[in-house]
C-alpha positions as CSV (number, residue, x, y, z in Angstrom):
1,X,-14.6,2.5,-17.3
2,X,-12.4,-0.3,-16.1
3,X,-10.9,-0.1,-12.9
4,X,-7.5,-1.0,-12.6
5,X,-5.2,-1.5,-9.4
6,X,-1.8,-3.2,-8.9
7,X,-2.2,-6.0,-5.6
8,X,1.1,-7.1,-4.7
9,X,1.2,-9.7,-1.7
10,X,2.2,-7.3,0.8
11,X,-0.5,-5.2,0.6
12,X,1.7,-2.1,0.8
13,X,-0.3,0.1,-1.4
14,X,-3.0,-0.2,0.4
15,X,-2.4,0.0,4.4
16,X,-3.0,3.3,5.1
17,X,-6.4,4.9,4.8
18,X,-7.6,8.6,5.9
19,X,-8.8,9.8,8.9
20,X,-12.4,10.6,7.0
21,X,-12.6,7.3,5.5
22,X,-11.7,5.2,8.3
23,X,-14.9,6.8,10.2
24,X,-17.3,5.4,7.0
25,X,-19.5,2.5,7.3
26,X,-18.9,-0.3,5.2
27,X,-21.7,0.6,2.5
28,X,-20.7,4.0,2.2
29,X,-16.6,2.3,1.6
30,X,-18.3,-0.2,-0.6
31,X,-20.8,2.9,-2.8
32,X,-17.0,4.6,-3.1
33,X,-14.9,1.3,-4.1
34,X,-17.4,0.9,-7.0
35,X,-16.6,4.4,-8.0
36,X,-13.1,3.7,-7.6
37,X,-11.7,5.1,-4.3
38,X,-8.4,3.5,-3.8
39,X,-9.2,5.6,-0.3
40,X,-12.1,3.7,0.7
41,X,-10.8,0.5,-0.7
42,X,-7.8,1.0,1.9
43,X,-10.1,1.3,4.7
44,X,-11.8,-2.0,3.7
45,X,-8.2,-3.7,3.3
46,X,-7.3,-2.3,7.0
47,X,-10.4,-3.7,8.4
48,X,-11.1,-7.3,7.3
49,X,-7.7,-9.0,5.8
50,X,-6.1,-9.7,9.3
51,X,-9.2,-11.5,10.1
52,X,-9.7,-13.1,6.2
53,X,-6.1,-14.0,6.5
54,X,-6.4,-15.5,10.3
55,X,-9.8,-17.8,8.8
56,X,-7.6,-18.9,5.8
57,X,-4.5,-19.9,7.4
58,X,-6.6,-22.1,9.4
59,X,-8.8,-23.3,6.7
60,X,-5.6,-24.8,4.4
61,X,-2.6,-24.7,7.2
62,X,-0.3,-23.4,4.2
63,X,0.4,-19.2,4.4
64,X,1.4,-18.9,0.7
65,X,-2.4,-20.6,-0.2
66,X,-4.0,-18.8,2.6
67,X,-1.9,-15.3,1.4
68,X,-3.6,-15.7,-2.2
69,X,-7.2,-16.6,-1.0
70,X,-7.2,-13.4,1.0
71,X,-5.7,-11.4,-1.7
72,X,-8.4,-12.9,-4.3
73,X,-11.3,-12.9,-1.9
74,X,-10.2,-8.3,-1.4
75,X,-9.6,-7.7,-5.3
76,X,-13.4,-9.1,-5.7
77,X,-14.3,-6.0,-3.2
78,X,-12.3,-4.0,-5.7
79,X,-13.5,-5.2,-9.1
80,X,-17.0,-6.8,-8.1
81,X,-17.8,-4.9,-5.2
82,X,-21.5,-3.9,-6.4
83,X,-22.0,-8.0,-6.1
84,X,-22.7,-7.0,-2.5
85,X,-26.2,-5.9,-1.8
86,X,-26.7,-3.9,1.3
87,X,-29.5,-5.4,3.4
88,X,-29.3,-9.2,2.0
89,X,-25.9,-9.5,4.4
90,X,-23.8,-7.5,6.3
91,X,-20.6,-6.6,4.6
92,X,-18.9,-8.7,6.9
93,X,-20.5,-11.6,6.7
94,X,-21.0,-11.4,2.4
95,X,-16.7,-11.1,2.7
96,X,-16.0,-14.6,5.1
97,X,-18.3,-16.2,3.1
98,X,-16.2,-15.5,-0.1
99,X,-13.3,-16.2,1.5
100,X,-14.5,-19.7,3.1
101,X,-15.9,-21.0,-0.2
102,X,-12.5,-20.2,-1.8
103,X,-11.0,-22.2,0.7
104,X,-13.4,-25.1,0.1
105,X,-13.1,-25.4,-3.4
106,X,-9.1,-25.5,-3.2
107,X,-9.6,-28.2,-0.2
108,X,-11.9,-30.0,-3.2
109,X,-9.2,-29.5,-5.5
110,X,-6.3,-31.3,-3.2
111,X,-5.1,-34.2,-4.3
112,X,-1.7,-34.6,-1.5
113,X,-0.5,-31.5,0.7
114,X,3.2,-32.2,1.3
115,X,3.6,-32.3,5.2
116,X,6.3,-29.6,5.4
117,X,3.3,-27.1,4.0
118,X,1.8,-27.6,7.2
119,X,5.1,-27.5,9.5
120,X,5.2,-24.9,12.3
121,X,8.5,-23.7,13.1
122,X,9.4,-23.3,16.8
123,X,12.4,-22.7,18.8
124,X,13.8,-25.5,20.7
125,X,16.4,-24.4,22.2
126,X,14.7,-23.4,25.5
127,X,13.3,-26.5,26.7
128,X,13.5,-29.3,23.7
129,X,11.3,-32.0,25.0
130,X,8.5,-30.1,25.8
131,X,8.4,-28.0,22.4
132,X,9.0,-30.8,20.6
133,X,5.8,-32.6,22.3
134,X,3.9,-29.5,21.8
135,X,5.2,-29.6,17.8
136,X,3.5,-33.0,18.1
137,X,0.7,-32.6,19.3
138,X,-0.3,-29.2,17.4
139,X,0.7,-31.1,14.3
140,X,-1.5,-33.9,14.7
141,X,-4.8,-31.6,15.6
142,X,-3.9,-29.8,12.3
143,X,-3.5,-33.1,10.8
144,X,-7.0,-34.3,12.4
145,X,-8.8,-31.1,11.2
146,X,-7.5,-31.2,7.4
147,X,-9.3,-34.4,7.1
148,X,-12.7,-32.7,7.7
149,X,-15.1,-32.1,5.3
150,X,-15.1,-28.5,3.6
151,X,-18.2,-27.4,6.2
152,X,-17.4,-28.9,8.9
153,X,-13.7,-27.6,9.1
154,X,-15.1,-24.1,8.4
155,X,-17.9,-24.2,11.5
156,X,-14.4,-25.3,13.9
157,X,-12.4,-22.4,12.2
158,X,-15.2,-19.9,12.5
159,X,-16.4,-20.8,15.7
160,X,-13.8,-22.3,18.0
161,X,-10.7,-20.1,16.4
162,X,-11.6,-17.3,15.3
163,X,-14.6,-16.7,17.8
164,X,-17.8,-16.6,16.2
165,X,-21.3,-17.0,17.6
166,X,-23.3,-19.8,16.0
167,X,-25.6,-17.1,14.6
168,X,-22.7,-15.5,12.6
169,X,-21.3,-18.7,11.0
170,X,-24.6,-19.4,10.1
171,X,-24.7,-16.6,8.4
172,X,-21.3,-16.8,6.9
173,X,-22.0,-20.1,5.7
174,X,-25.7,-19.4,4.5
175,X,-27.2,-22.3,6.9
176,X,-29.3,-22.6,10.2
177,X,-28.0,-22.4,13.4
178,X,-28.8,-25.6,14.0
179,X,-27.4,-26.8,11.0
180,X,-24.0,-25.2,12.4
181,X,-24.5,-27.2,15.5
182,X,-24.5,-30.6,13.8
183,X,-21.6,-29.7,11.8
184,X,-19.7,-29.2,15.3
185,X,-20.9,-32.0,16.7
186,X,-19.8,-34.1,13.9
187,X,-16.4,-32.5,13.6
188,X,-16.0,-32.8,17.5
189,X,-16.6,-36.0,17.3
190,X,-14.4,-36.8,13.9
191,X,-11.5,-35.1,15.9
192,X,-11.9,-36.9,18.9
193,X,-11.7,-40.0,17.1
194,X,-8.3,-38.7,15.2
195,X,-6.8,-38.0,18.0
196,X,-7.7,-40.8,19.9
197,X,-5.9,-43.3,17.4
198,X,-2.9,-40.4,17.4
199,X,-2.9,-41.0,21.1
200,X,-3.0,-45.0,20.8
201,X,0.1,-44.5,18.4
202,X,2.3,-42.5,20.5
203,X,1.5,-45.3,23.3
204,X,2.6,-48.0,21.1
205,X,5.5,-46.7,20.1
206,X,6.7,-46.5,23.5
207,X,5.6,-49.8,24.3
């Protein structure tokens, strides 16, 4: 039988799971999903979209694109969840990796992102200069990061935001450690680079 569920972009059917299922494992939530446990399925929705959401946002800088990537990346634990083999991956990993390959193939897909997609709103009223530098500056690193390659973006994301260990972004994005490490060292050294000529800029407009 088909299983059907309604997933609206708040998320409200599912943010509360049971005191029993909260205490399951991620196999045992994913053996009950595929049977159709909206229960268990709430558990896995409390667990990992903060952290899907938080690798997203980062990922494409635009919430309403990082919102639906999330979203699709949780109804594949609902309708494809026997996809996931216990022992190839943990559960974890199996679910960032879904959600970063999503994210790749809509960078691949970009043609323009308008700049206001990507514009941080901030209060500054309490000390204007200062916020409006900071504005500045956190616009350009965003700026200097979207222009990464798909893997290299994702090893920064992984590793220097949301805190993973080389081992685990390996993992996430099915390559060697040391694979991981060249990507950073590239993408250090591509950011550098941005953000030196952001840098010569700003000096030369106030020149």
């Amino acid at each position: 039988m088909t299983k059907g569920i309604a997933v609206s972009s708040s998320w409200t059917d599912f943010s509360h799971s049971t005191p029993d299922s909260a205490v399951m494992s991620d196999e045992e939530l994913c053996m009950a999903v595929a049977q159709g446990d909206e229960k268990a399925f709430a558990v896995l929705v409390d667990r990992y979209l903060p952290r899907l959401l938080a690798v997203s946002t980062r990922m494409l800088a635009n919430p309403s694109e990082a919102d639906d990537v999330a979203q699709e990346a949780m109804l594949r634990v609902w309708t494809r969840s026997i996809l996931w083999q216990p022992g190839s991956a943990k559960f974890g990993t199996w679910l960032h990796r879904v959600v970063i390959n999503l994210c790749i193939d809509r960078l691949r897909k970009r043609t323009f992102r308008p700049l206001e997609d990507a514009a941080e709103v901030v209060d500054l009223t309490a000390n204007p200069q200062g916020d409006s530098e900071r504005l500045q500056i956190g616009r350009a690193v965003r700026e200097a990061l979207d222009q990464l390659p798909g893997k290299q973006k994702a090893a920064v994301v992984l590793c220097h935001y949301e805190g993973y260990t080389g081992k685990e972004a390996a993992a996430i994005l099915q390559i060697s450690v040391l694979a991981v490490q060249s990507l950073l060292v590239r993408a250090r050294a591509a950011l550098r680079l941005s953000l030196a000529a952001y840098a010569a800029e700003g000096q030369a407009d106030h020149a």
